[in-house]
C-alpha positions as CSV (number, residue, x, y, z in Angstrom):
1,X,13.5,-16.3,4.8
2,X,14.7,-17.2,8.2
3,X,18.2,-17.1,9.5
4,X,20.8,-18.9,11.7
5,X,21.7,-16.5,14.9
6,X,24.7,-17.3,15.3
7,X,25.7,-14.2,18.1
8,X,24.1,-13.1,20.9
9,X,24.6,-9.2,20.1
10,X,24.1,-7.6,16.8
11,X,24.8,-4.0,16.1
12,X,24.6,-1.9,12.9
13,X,26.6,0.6,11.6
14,X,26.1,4.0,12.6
15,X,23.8,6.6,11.1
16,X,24.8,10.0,12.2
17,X,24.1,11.0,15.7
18,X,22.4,8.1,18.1
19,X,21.3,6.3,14.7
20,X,22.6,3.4,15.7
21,X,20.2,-0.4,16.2
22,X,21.9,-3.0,18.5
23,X,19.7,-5.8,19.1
24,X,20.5,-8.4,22.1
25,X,19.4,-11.9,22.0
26,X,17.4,-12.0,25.9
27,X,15.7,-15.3,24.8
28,X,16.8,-17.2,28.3
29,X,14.8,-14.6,30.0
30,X,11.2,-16.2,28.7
31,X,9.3,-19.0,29.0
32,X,9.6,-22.0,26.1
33,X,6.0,-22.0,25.3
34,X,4.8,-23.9,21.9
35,X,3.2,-21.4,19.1
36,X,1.7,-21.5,16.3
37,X,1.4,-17.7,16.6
38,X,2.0,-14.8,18.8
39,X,1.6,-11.1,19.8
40,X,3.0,-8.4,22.2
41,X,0.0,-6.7,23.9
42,X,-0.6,-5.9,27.6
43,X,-3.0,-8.7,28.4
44,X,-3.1,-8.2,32.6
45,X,-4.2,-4.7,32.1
46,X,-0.7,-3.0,34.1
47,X,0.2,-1.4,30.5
48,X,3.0,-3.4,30.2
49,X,3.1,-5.3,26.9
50,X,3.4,-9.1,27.2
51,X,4.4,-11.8,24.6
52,X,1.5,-14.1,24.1
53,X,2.2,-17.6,21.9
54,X,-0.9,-19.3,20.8
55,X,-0.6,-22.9,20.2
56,X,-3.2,-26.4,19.9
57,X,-2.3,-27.5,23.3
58,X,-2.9,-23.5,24.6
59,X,-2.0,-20.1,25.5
60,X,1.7,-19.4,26.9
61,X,2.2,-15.6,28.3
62,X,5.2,-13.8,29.6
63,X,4.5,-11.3,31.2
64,X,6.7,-8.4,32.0
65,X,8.0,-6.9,35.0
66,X,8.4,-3.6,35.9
67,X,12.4,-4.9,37.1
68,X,12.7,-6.3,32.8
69,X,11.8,-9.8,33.7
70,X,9.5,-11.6,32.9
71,X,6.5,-14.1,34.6
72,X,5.8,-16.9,32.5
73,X,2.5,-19.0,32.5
74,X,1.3,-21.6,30.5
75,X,-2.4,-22.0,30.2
76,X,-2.5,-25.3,29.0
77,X,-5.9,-25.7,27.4
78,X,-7.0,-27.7,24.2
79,X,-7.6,-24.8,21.2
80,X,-9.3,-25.8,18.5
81,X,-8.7,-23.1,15.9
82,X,-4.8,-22.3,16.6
83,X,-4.3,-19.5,14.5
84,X,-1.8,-20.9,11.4
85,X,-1.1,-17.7,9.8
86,X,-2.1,-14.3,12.0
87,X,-3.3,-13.3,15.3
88,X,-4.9,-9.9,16.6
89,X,-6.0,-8.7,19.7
90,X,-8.6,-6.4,21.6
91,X,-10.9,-6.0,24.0
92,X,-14.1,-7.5,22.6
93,X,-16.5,-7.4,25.6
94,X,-15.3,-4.2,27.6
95,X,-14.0,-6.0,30.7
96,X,-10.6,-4.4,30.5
97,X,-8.8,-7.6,29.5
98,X,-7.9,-8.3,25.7
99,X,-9.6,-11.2,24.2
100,X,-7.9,-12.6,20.8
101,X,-9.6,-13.9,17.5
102,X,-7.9,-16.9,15.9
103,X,-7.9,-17.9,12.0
104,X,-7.1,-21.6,10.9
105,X,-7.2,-23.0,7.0
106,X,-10.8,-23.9,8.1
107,X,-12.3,-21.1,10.6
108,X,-12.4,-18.6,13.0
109,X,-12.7,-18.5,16.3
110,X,-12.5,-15.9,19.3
111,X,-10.6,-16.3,22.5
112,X,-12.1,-14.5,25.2
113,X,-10.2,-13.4,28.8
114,X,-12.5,-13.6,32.1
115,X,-13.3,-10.7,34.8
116,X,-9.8,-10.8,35.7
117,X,-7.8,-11.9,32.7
118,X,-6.5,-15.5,34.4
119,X,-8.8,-17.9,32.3
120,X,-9.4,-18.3,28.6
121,X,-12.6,-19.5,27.0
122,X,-12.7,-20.1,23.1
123,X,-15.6,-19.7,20.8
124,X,-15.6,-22.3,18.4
125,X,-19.7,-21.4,17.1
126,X,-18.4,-19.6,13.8
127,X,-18.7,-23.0,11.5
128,X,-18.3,-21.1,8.0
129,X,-15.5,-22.2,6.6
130,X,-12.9,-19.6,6.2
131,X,-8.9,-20.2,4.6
132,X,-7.6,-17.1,6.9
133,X,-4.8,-15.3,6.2
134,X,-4.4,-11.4,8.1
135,X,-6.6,-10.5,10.8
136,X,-7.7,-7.7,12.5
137,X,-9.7,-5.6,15.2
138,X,-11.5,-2.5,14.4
139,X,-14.3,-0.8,15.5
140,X,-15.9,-1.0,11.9
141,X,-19.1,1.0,12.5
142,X,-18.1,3.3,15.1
143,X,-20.2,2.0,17.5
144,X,-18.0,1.8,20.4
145,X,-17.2,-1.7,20.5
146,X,-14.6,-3.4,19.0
147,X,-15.4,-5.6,15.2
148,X,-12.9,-7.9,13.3
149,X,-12.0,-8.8,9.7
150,X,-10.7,-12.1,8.7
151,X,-8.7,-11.9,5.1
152,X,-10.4,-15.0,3.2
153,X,-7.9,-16.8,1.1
154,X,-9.9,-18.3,-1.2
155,X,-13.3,-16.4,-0.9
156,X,-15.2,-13.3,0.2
157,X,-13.2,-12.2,3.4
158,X,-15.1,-12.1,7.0
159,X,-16.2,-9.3,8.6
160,X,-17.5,-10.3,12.1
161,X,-20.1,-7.2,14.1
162,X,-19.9,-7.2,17.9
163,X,-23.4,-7.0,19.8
164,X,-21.5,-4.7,22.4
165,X,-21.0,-7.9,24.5
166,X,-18.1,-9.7,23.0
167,X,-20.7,-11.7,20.8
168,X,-19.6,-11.3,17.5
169,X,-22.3,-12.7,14.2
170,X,-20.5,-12.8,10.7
171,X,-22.1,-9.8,8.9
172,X,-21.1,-9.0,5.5
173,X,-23.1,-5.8,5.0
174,X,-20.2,-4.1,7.8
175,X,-18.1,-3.3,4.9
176,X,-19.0,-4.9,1.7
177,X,-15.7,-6.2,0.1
178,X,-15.3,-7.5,-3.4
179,X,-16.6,-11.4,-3.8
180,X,-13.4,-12.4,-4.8
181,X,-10.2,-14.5,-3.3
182,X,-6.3,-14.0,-3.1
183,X,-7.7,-11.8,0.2
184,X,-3.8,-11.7,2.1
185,X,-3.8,-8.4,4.5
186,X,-5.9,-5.7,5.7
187,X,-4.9,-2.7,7.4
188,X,-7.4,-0.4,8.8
189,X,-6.3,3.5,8.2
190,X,-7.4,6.8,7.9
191,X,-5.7,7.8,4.5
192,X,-7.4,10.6,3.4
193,X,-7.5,12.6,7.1
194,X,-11.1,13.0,6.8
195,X,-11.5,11.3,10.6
196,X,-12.9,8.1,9.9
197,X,-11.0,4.9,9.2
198,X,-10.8,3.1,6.3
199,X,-9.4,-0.2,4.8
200,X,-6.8,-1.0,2.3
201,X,-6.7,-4.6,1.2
202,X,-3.5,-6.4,-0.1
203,X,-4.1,-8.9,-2.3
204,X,-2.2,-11.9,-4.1
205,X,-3.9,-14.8,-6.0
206,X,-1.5,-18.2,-6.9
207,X,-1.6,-19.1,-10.5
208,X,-3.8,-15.9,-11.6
209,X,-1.7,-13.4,-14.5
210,X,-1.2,-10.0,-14.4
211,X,-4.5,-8.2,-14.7
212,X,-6.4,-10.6,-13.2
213,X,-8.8,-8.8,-10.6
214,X,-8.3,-11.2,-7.8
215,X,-4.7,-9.6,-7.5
216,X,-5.7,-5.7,-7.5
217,X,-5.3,-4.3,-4.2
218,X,-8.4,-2.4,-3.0
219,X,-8.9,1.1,-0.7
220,X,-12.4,0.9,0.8
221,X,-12.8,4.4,1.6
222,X,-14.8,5.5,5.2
223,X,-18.4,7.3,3.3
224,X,-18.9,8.0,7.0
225,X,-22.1,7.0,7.3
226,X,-21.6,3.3,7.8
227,X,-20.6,2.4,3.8
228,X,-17.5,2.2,2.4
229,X,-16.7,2.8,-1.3
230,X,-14.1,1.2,-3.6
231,X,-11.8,3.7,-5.3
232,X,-8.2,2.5,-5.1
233,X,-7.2,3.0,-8.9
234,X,-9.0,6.5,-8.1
235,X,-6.1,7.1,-5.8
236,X,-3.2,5.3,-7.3
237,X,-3.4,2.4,-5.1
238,X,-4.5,-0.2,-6.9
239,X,-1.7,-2.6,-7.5
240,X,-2.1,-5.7,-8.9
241,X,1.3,-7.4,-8.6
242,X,0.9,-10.3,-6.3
243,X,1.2,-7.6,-3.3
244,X,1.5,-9.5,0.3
245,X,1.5,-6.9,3.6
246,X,1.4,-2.9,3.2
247,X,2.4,-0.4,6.1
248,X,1.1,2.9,6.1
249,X,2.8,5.2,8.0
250,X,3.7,8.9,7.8
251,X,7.5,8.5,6.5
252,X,7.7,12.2,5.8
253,X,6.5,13.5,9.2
254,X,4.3,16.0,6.8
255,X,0.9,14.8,8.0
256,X,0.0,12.2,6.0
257,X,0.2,8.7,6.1
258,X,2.5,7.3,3.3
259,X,2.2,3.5,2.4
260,X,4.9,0.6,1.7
261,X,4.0,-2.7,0.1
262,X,5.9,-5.5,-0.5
263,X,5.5,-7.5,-3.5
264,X,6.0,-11.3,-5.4
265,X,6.3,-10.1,-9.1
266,X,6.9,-6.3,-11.3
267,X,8.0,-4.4,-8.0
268,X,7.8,-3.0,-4.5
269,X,6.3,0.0,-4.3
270,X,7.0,3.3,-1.8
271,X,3.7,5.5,-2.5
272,X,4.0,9.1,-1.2
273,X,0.6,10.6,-0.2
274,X,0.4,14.1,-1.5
275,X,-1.6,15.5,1.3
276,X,-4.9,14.7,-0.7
277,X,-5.3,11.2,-0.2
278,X,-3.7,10.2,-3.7
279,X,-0.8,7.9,-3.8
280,X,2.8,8.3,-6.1
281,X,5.4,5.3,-6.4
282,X,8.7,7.2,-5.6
283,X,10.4,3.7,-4.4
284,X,13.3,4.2,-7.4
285,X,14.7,7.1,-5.4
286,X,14.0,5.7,-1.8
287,X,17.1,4.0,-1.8
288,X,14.6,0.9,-1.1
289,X,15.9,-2.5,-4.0
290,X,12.4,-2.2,-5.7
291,X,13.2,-5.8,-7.4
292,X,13.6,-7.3,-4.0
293,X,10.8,-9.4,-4.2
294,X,9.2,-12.4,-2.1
295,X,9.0,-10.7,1.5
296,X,6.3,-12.1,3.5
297,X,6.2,-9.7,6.0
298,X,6.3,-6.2,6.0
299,X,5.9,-3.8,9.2
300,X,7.4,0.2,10.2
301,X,8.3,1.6,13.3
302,X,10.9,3.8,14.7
303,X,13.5,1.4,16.0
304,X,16.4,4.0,16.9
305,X,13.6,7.0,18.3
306,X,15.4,9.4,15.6
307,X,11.9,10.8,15.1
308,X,11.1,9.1,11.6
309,X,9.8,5.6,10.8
310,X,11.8,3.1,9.8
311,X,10.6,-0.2,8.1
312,X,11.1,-4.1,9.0
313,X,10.6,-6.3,6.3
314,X,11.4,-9.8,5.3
315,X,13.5,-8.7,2.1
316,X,17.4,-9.0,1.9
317,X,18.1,-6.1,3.9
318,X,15.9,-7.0,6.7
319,X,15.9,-3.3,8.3
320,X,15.3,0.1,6.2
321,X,16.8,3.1,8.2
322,X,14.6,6.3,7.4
323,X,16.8,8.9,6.5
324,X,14.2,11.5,7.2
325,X,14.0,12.6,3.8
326,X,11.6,9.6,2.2
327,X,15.4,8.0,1.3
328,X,16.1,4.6,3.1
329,X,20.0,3.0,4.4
330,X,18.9,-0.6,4.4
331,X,20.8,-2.9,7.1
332,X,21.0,-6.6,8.2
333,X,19.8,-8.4,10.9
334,X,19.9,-11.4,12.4
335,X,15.9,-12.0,12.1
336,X,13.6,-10.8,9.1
337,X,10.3,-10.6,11.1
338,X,8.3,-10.5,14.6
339,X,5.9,-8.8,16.6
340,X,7.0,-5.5,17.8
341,X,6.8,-4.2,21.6
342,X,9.1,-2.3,24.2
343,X,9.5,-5.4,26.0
344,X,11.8,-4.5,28.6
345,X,9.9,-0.6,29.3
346,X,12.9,1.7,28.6
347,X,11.3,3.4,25.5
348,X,13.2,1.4,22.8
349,X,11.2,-1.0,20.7
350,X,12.1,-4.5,20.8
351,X,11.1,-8.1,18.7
352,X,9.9,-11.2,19.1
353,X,9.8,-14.0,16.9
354,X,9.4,-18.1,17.3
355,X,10.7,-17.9,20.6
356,X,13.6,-15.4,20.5
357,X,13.2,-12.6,22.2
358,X,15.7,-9.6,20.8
359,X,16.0,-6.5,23.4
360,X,16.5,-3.0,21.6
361,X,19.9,-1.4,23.5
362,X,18.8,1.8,22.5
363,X,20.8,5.1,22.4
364,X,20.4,8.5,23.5
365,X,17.5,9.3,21.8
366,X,14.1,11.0,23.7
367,X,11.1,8.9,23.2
368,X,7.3,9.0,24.8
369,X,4.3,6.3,25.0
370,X,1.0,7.1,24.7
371,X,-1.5,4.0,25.8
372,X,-5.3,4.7,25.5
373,X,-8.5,3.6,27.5
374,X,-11.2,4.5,26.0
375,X,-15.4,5.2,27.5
376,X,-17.3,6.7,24.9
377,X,-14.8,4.7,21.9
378,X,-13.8,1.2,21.8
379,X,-11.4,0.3,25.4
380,X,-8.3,0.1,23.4
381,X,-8.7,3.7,21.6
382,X,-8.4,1.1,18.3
383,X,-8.3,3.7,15.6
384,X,-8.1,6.6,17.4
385,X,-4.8,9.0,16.2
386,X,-2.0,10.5,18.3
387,X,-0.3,13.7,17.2
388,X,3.0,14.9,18.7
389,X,4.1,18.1,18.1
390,X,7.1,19.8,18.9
391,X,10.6,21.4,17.7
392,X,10.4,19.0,14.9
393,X,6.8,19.6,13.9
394,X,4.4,17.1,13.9
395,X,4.6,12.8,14.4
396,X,1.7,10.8,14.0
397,X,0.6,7.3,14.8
398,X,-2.2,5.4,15.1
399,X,-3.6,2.6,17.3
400,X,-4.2,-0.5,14.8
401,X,-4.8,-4.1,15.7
402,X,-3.3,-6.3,13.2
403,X,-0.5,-5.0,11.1
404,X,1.9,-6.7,8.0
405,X,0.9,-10.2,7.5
406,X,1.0,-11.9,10.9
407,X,2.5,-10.5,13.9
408,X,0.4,-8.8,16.2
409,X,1.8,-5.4,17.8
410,X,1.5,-3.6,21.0
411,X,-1.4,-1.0,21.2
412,X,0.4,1.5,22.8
413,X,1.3,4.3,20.1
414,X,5.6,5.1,20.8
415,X,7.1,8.1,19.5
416,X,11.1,8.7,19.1
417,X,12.0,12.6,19.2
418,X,15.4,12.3,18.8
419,X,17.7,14.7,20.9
420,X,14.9,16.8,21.7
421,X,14.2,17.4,25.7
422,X,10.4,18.5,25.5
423,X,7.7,18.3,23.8
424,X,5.0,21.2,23.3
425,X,1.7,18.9,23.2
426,X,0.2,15.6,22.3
427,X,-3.2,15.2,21.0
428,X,-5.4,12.3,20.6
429,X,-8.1,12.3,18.4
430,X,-10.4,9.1,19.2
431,X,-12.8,7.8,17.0
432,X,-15.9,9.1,18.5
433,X,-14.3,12.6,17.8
434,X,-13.8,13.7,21.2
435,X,-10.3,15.4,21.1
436,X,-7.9,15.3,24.3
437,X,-4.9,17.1,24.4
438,X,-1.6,17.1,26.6
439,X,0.5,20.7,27.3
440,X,4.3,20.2,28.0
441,X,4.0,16.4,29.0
442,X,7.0,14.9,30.2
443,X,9.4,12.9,27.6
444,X,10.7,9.5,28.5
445,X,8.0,8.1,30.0
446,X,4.3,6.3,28.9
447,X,1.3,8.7,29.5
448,X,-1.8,6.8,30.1
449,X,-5.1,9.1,28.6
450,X,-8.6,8.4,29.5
451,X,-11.4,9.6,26.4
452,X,-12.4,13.1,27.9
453,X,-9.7,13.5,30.2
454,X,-7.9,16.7,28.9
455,X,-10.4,18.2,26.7
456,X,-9.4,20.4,23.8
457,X,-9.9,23.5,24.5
458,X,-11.6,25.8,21.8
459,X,-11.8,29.3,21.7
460,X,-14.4,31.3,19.5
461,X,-12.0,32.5,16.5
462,X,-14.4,34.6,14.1
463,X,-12.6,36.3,10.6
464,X,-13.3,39.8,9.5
465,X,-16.5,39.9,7.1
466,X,-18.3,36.4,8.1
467,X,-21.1,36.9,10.2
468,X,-23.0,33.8,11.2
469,X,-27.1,34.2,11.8
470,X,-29.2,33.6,13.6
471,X,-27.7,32.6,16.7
472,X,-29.3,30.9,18.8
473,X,-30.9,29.0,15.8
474,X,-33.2,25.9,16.0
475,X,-32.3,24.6,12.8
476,X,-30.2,26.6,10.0
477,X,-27.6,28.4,10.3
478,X,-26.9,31.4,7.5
479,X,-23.1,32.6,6.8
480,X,-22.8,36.3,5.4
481,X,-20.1,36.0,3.4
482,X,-20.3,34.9,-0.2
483,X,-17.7,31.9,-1.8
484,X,-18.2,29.7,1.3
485,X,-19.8,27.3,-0.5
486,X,-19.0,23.3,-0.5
487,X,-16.2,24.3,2.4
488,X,-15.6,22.0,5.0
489,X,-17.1,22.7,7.8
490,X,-17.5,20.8,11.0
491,X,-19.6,21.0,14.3
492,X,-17.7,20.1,17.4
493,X,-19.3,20.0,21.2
494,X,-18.0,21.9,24.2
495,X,-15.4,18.7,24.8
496,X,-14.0,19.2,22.0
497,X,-16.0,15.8,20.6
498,X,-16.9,16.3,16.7
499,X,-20.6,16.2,16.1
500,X,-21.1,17.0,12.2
501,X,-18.4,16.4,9.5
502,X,-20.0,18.1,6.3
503,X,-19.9,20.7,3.9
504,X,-21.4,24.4,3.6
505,X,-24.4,23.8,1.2
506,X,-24.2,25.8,-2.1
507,X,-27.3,27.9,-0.4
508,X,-24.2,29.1,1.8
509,X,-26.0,27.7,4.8
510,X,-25.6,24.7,7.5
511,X,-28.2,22.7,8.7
512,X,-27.7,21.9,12.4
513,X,-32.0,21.0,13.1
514,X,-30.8,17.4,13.7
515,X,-28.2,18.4,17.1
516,X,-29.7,18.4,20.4
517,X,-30.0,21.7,22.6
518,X,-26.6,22.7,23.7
519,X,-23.5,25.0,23.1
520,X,-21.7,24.1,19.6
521,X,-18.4,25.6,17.9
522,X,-18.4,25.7,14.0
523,X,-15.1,25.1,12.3
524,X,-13.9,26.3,8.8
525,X,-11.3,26.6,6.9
526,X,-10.9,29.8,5.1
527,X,-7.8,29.8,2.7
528,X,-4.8,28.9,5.5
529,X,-6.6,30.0,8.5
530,X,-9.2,27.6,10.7
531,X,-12.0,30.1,12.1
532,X,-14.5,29.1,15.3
533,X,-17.6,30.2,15.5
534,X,-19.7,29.1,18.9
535,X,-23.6,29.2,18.7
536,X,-26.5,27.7,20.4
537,X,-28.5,25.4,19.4
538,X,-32.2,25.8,20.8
């Protein structure tokens, strides 16, 4: 549901204290490229986010200046597989430049960027035929390289393996998805904070009727050991009414991430996560029209930096203000969708959309930008989670490539604090486990982490009446105290890199014989209280 702009500036009533949104219309300040889609990711590597627009006759890119303008270069190529409905981006082959993948009504193909990111090559091998809808970038197996998923319209979806090289082979034992169609959105999420990323699939099928399987949504949940497992009625999540995009995002600022998804018949739905991984429908209090159906798109993000996620969506109210409270103040805009960047680098995100570029004027709100690079995870720290913690608790995001239905947005993770002037830490958990963590950074500014470069420090915590034998131990590990049994219990390295993610065995023992020699910290939760024990393993 597009609309006519008819003013340059747009500003929104006031929510208390810097809530206000004014949007300008910058549009003269970018190039007039063709597009059949587009994204805002740094593609020259200066962590800058650029808008990239895809089209048949090639790739147009504006890139951004550090002064707010903006360079704009058309690399006029001939591209087979223009990407009709979505668009993500990643690095595929580790060179430090972001390569795209591109889905038609027929296929998928895979635009890589050279040594230096100034030429574009397209793979055009992958013949199956494929009516894509969402796509995305994950690093599905936890390899270390970067996968993708393709929704399939009217079939099986795509999952595509990388050979480490930027070769990717159409595999459908990386995650085995239901052999059905009406496959619109995937998001890629870590619902049930166990530390491994899952997939929740949104799904809508023309013509089918209520109950029809082709329209239940589906949560394949992480086994973490390379399967994934189906269990979205398990958790409340599957919904089977004609459901386009879903956002998850932690609304609540309690933790967990909460989900949104917008729907074509019964309702909308809000679903709260209750800490557990399992999903409630609260939208009839949210203050969020739940009969406000037919949006297309459907994305979050904290627009005004008051410290809570708001959510962008193509329904009437194009703009849902988070109250803070899971209750929503919905607004109007002049535009109902885009792909989502700070695009001008003051901390304030901004949109895109067909050519219109609409600059956030921000307020007096604190913000701070966290943009990854990864060595032992993928290079983009895709899937990797940022924590911020401070006077207000704790904010969460993660790094995702391919959100709502078919903007791409920028990888770096942007958190608003509001009117607070510090923050206590930041910690980044990345998806090989290794944990890096921040003390007192500086606010207002972007903070650029290397995997491994500010190691979490852990020290050895041990509770009254556990005792943990022998130590050193070549193989077993024996815990004195009795009722420990079927606890979580993890093994993390001296980086702070998790090694084992398991339970205590009902023999009230751990088996560590498959770690290498080295120094190890053991981590469980008794009642409220996290307790360290370090040993060594011979």
């Amino acid at each position: 549901m597009k609309k006519t702009v008819l003013f340059g500036i747009f500003l929104l009533a006031t929510l208390g204290t810097y809530g206000q949104v004014t949007f300008v219309n910058q549009s003269d300040l970018i190039g007039n490229f063709p597009d059949t889609s587009e994204c805002t990711v740094d593609m020259n590597g200066d962590n800058l986010d650029d808008y990239v627009r895809v089209s048949y006759s090639g790739i147009g890119i504006d890139y951004q200046q550090p002064d707010g303008t903006f360079q704009s270069v058309m690399y006029a190529m001939t591209i087979q597989n223009a990407p009709n409905w979505s668009i993500a981006a990643g690095d595929l082959d580790g060179n430090g430049y972001n390569d795209l993948v591109l889905g038609d009504t027929q296929r998928v193909s895979f635009l890589m960027a050279n040594e230096d990111g100034t030429v574009f090559t397209e793979d055009t091998s992958h013949n199956e035929y494929i009516f894509s809808q969402r796509s995305t970038i994950a690093d599905i197996d936890n390899d270390g390289d970067l996968d993708a998923f393709v929704c399939h319209d009217v079939d099986q979806s795509h999952p595509y393996q990388n050979d480490g090289e930027g070769n990717m082979t159409l595999d459908q034992t990386l995650i085995e998805t239901i052999d059905l169609p009406g496959n619109y959105a995937a998001i890629w999420v870590d619902y049930d904070n166990d530390g491994d990323t899952d997939m929740y699939l949104t799904k809508c099928r023309g013509g089918s009727n209520p109950g029809d399987p082709e329209r239940d949504n589906a949560m394949y949940t992480n086994n973490g050991d390379g399967t994934f497992t189906e269990n979205a009625e398990e958790i409340g999540m599957k919904d089977n009414a004609q459901s386009w995009s879903t956002v998850f995002e932690d609304f609540d600022n309690d933790g967990d991430f909460d989900a949104f998804i917008v729907n074509h018949d019964f309702q909308n739905r809000l679903m709260e996560n209750d800490g557990t991984g399992n999903y409630t429908d609260i939208i009839e209090t949210s203050g969020i029209n739940p009969t406000d159906l037919g949006a297309w798109e459907n994305q979050a993000a904290d627009f005004n930096n008051d410290g809570f996620v708001d959510i962008f969506s193509e329904m009437s109210k194009e703009l849902y203000i988070n109250n803070g409270d899971m209750t929503f103040t919905g607004m109007d805009l002049p535009f109902d969708e885009g792909a989502i960047a700070d695009l001008n680098n003051d901390g304030f995100l901004d949109v895109v959309n067909d050519g219109q570029l609409w600059i956030n004027e921000g307020n007096g709100n604190n913000w701070v930008k966290v943009i990854l690079k990864g060595i032992d995870s993928n290079v983009n720290g895709i899937g990797a989670r940022v924590e911020v913690y401070g006077s207000w608790g704790k904010q969460m995001r993660e790094v995702r490539s391919g959100q709502g239905f078919s903007h791409m947005n920028s990888l770096s993770a942007h958190v608003g604090i509001g009117n607070s002037t510090e923050i206590d830490k930041i910690t980044i958990t990345w998806p090989s486990g290794t944990v890096d963590q921040l003390e007192n950074p500086d606010i207002n500014t972007l903070h650029e982490v290397e995997e491994g470069s500010s190691p979490l420090a852990i020290n050895t915590h041990k509770l009254e009446g556990i005792v943990m034998y022998p130590n050193p131990t070549s193989g077993v590990l024996n815990f004195s105290k009795k009722g420990l049994e079927n606890s979580p219990v993890q093994v993390v390295d001296l980086t702070g890199k998790m090694i084992l993610n398991t339970t205590i065995s009902s023999e009230n023992t751990l088996n560590v014989e498959a770690l290498n020699s080295g120094v190890y910290f053991v981590q469980i939760k008794v009642g409220q209280q996290k307790v360290n024990y370090k040993f060594v393993k011979k």
